[in-house]
Phi, psi and omega in degrees: 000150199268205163235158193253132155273112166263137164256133198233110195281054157247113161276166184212119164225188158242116178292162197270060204268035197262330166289340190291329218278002155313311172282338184276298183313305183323312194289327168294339174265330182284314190291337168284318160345291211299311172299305185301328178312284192292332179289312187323299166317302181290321173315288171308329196268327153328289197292316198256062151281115167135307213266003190245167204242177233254320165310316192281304159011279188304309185288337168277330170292305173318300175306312170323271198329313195276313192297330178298316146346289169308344184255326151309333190271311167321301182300332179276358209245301192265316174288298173291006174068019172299323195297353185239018166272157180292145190330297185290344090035264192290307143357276201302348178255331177261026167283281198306318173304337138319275177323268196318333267185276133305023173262337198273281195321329174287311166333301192293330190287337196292307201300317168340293207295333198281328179280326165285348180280292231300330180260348173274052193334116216024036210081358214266357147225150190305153199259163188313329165295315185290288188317314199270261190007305194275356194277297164332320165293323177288323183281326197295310189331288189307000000 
């Protein structure tokens, strides 16, 4: 028996990954930056609890919060490949994570006014406190 030639439109190498690996640190050093940014911060509002007023407070935490964005947008923008997609694309994923993202903040505010609401039904009688005040007032009276 002879031996058989296939012709087979499959190539086989080993690819060459010794150029990728620049981006990939690049991307390990920005995403450690970034962590290190947030723990440093989050570190700080620890040691100095009690001693910082409610802006500075309010304004480090808002910076976490944004750096965290950012570290999210990154990964998602270089891991999922978002970052070279077409507009509408990228759309179709931050409306709704925006919408889901306010719907939670109206909720909370909705449930906030309804827990403040619940015992004057809906003001149309004075709430409990306003009621004993006045009973206290009535009795001194007497």
């Amino acid at each position: 028996m002879s031996a058989q030639h296939f012709d087979n439109p499959e190539i086989t190498f080993q690819p060459d990954h010794s150029g990728g690996t620049g981006k990939i640190w690049k991307i390990f050093w920005v995403l450690s930056l970034l962590t290190i940014i947030e723990l440093a911060l989050g570190f700080f509002l620890y040691a100095k609890h009690g001693d910082l007023g409610y802006v500075t407070v309010l304004s480090t935490k808002c910076a976490i919060a944004i750096l965290t964005l950012a570290k999210a947008y990154y990964i998602v923008s270089v891991f999922m490949h978002l970052g070279d997609e077409v507009r509408n694309l990228i759309m179709t994923i931050v409306v709704p994570l925006v919408l889901f993202v306010w719907f939670i903040i109206a909720f909370l505010a909705d449930g906030n006014s309804w827990k403040n609401l619940r015992n004057t039904n809906a003001g149309s009688k004075p709430n409990q406190t306003e009621q004993i005040q006045k009973e206290t007032n009535e009795k001194a009276e007497h």
